[in-house]
Backbone as a ProteinNet text record, in pm:
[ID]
protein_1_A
[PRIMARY]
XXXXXXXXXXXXXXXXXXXXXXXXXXXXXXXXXXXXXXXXXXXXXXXXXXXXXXXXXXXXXXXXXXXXXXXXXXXXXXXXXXXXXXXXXXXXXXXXXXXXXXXXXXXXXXXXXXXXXXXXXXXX
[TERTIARY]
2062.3	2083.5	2234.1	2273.4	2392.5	2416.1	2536.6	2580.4	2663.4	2658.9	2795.8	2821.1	2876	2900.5	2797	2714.3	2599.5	2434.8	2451.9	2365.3	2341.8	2222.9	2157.9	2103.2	2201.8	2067.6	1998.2	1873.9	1796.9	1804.4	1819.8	1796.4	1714	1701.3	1594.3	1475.2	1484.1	1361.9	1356.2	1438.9	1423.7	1352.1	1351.7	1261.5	1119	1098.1	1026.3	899.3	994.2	918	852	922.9	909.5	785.8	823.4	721.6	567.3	572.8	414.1	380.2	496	435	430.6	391.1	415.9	242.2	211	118.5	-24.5	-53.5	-171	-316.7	-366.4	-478.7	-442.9	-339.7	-303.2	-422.3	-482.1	-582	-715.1	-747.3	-861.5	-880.6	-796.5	-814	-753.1	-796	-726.1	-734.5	-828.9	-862.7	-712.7	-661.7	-593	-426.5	-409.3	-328.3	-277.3	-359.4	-359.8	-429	-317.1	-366.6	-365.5	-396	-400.7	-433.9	-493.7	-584.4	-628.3	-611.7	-673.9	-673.1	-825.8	-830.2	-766.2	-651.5	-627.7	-677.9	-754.2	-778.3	-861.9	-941.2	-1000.1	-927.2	-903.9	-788.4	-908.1	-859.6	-904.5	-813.9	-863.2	-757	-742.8	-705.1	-739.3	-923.2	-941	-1064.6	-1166.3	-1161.8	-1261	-1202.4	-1362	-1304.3	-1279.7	-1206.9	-1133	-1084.4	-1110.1	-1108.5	-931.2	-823.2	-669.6	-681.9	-639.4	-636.7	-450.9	-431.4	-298.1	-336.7	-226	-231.8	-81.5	-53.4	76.5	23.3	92.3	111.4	151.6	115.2	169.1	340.8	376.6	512.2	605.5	541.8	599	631	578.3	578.9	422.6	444.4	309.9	265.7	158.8	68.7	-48.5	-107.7	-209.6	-291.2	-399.4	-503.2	-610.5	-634.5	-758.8	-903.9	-1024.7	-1077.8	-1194.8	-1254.9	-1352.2	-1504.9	-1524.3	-1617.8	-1737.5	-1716	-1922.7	-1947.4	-1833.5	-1842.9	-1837.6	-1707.5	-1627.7	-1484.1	-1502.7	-1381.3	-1272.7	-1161.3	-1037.4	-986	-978.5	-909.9	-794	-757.8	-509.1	-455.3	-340.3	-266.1	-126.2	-70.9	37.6	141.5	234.3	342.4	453	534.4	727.4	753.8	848.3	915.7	1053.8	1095.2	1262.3	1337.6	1417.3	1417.5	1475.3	1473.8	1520.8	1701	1750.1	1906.8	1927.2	1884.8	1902.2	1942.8	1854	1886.3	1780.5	1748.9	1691.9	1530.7	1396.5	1308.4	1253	1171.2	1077.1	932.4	851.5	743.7	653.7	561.4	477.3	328.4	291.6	126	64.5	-55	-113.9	-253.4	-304	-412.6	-517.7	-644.5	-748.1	-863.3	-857.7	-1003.9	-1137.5	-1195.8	-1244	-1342.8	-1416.6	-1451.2	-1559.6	-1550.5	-1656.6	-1706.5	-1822.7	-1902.6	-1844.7	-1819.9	-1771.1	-1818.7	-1924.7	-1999.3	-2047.9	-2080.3	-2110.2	-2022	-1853.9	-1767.6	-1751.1	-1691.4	-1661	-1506.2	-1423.4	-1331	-1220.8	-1125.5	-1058.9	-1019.1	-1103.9	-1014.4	-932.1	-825.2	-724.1	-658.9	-490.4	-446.8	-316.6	-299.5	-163.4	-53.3	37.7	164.7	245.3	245.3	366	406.5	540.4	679.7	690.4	814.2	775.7	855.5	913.6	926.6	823.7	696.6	567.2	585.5	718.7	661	559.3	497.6	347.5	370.1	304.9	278.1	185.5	78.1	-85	-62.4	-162.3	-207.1	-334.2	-381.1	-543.5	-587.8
407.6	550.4	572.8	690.7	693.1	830.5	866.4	1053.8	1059.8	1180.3	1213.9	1384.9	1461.2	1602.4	1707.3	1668.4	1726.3	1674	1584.2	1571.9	1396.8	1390.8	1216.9	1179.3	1018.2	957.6	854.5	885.7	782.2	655.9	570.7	410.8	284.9	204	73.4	139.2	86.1	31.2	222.9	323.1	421	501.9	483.2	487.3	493.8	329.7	257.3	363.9	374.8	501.8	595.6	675.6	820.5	828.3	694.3	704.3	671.1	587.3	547.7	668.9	745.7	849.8	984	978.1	1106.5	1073.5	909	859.7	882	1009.8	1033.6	936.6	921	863.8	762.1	643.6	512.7	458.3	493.3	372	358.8	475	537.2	483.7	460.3	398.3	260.8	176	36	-38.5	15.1	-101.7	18.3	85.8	161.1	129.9	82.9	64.1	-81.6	-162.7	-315.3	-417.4	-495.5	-605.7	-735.5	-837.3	-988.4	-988.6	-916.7	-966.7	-1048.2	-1124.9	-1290	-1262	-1345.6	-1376.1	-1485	-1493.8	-1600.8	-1610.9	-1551.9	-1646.4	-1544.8	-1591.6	-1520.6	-1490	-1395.1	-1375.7	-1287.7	-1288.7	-1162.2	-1092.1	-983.5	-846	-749.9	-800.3	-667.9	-692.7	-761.2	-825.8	-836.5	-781.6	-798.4	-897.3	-973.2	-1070.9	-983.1	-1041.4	-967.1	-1115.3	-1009.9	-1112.2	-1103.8	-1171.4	-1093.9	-1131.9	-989.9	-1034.7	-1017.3	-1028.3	-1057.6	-965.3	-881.2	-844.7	-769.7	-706.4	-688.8	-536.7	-418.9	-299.1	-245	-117.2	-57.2	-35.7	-49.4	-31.2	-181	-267.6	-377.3	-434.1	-462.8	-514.2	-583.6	-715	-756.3	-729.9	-650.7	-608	-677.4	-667.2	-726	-628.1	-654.5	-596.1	-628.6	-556.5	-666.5	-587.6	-668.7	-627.5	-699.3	-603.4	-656.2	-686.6	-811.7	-879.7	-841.6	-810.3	-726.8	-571.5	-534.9	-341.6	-372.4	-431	-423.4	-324.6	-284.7	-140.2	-217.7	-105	-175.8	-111.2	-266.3	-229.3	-175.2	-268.6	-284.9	-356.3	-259.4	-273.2	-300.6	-453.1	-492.2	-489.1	-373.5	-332.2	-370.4	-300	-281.6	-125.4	-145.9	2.5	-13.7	121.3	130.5	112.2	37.1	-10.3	173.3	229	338.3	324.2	220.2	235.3	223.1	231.5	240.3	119.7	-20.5	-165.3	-175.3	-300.8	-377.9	-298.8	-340.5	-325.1	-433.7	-336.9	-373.7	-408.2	-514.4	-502.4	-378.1	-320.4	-195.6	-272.6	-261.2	-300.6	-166.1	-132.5	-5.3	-63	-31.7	-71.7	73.7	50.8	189.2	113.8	242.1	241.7	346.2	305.8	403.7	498.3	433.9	501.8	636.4	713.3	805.1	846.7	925.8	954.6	1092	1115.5	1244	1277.5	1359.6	1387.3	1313.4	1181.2	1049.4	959.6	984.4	904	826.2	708.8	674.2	685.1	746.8	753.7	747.6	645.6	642.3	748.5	759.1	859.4	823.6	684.7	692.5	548.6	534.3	485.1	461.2	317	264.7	232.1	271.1	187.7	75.9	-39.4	-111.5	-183.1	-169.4	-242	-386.4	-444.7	-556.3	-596.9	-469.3	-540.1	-477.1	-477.8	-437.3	-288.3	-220.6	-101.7	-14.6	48.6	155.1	299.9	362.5	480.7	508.6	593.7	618.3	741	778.8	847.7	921.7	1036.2	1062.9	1175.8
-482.4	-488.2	-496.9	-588	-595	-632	-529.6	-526.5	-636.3	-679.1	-748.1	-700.5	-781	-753.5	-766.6	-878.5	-893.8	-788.2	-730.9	-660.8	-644.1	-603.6	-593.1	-734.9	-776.6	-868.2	-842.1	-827.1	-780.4	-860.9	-806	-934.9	-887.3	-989.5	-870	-807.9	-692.7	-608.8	-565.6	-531.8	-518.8	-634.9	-771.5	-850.5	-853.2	-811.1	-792.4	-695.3	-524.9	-484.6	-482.7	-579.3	-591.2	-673.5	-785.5	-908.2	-801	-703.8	-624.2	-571.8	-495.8	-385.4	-473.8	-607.8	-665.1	-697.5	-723.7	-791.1	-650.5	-661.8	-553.1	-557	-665.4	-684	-694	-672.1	-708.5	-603.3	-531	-396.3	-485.7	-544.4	-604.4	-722.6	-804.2	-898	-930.4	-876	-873.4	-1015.1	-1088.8	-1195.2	-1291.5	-1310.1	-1358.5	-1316.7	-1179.4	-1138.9	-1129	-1104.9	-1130.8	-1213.6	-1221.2	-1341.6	-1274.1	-1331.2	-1288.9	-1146.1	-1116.1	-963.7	-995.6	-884.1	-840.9	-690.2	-631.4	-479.1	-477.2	-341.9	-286.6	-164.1	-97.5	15.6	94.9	231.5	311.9	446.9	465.7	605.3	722.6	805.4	958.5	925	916.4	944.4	1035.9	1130.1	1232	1303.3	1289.9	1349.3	1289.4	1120.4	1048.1	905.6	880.5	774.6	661.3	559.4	452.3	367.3	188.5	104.1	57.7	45.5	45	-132	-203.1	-369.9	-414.3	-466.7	-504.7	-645.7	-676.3	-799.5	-835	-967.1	-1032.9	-1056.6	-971.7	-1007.9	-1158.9	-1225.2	-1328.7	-1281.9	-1148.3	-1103.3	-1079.7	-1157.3	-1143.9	-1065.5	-916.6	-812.6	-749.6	-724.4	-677.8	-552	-498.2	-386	-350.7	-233.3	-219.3	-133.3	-172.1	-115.1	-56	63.5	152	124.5	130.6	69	203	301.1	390.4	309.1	362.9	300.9	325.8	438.5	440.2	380.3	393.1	312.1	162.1	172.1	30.9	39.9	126.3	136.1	166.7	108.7	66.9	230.6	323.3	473.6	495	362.9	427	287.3	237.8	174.5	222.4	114.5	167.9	38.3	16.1	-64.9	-19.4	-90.2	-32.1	-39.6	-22.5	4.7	-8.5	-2.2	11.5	150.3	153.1	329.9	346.1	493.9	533.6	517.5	531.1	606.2	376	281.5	196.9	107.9	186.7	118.2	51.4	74.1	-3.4	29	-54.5	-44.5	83.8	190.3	278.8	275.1	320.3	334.3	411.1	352.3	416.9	423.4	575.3	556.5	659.9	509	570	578.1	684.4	772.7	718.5	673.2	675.2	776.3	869.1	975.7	1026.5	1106.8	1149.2	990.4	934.6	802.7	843	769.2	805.6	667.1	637.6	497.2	488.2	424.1	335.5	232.9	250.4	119.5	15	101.1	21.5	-13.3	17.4	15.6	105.4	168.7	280.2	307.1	388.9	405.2	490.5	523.9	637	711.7	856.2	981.3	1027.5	1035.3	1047.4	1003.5	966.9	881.6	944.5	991.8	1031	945.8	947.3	852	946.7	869.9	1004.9	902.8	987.8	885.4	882.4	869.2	931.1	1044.2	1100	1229.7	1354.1	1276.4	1397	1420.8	1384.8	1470.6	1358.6	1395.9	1339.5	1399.3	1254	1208.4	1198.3	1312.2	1325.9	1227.8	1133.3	1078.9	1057.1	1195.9	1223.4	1157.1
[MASK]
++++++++++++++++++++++++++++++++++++++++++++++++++++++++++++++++++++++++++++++++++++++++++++++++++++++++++++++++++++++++++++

C-alpha cells in the first residue's frame, strides 16, 4: 500500500484482498472459484474427520479446503491475508460450525477466524 496526496494505492497482496472480500459468493461457488483441486490427505479438524483439498484460486493464491467426510460440508478454510501491521501476507484459518437448515440450506451458526498466532474471531 502506498499514500500519495490524493489518497491510498492499494498494490499486491492488498489487491489481492479487496478483490476476495468484495467477492461475496466466493464459498458458494467453488467450482467457479477454484481450479486444480487435488486431495492431499485426511486430517481431524476440530474433532471431526475432514478430507484437506489443496487448490489454486481465480486470485492466484493456493487455499485449502476441508471438506468433513461424513456431511461433505465445507468445515474450514485455510487462506492468507494481508498481515494487519501492513507486511507480508498471513495465514487465515476459518473454522464453519454448529450447521443449521435454512430453508433447506445447511448453514453455519457460527464461524471462527484464527490467525496464526491462535488468537480467534467468533462469529455468531
Amino acid at each position: 500500500m502506498n499514500s500519495n496526496r490524493e489518497g491510498i494505492i492499494l498494490t499486491d497482496h492488498y489487491m489481492l484482498d479487496l478483490a476476495q472480500s468484495a467477492d461475496m459468493h466466493m464459498w458458494a461457488e467453488l467450482d467457479r472459484v477454484f481450479q486444480n483441486a487435488h486431495t492431499m490427505e485426511f486430517i481431524d479438524l476440530r474433532g471431526k474427520p475432514c478430507i484437506k483439498v489443496g487448490a489454486e484460486s481465480i486470485y492466484g493464491q493456493i487455499d485449502f479446503l476441508y471438506f468433513e467426510v461424513e456431511s461433505g460440508l465445507l468445515r474450514g478454510i485455510q487462506t492468507r491475508v494481508a498481515g494487519g501491521d501492513g507486511g507480508d501476507q498471513v495465514p487465515l484459518l476459518v473454522i464453519q460450525e454448529d450447521f443449521k437448515d435454512i430453508g433447506g440450506v445447511l448453514t453455519p451458526m457460527k464461524v471462527t477466524q484464527e490467525d496464526a498466532s491462535g488468537a480467534q474471531f467468533i462469529i455468531k
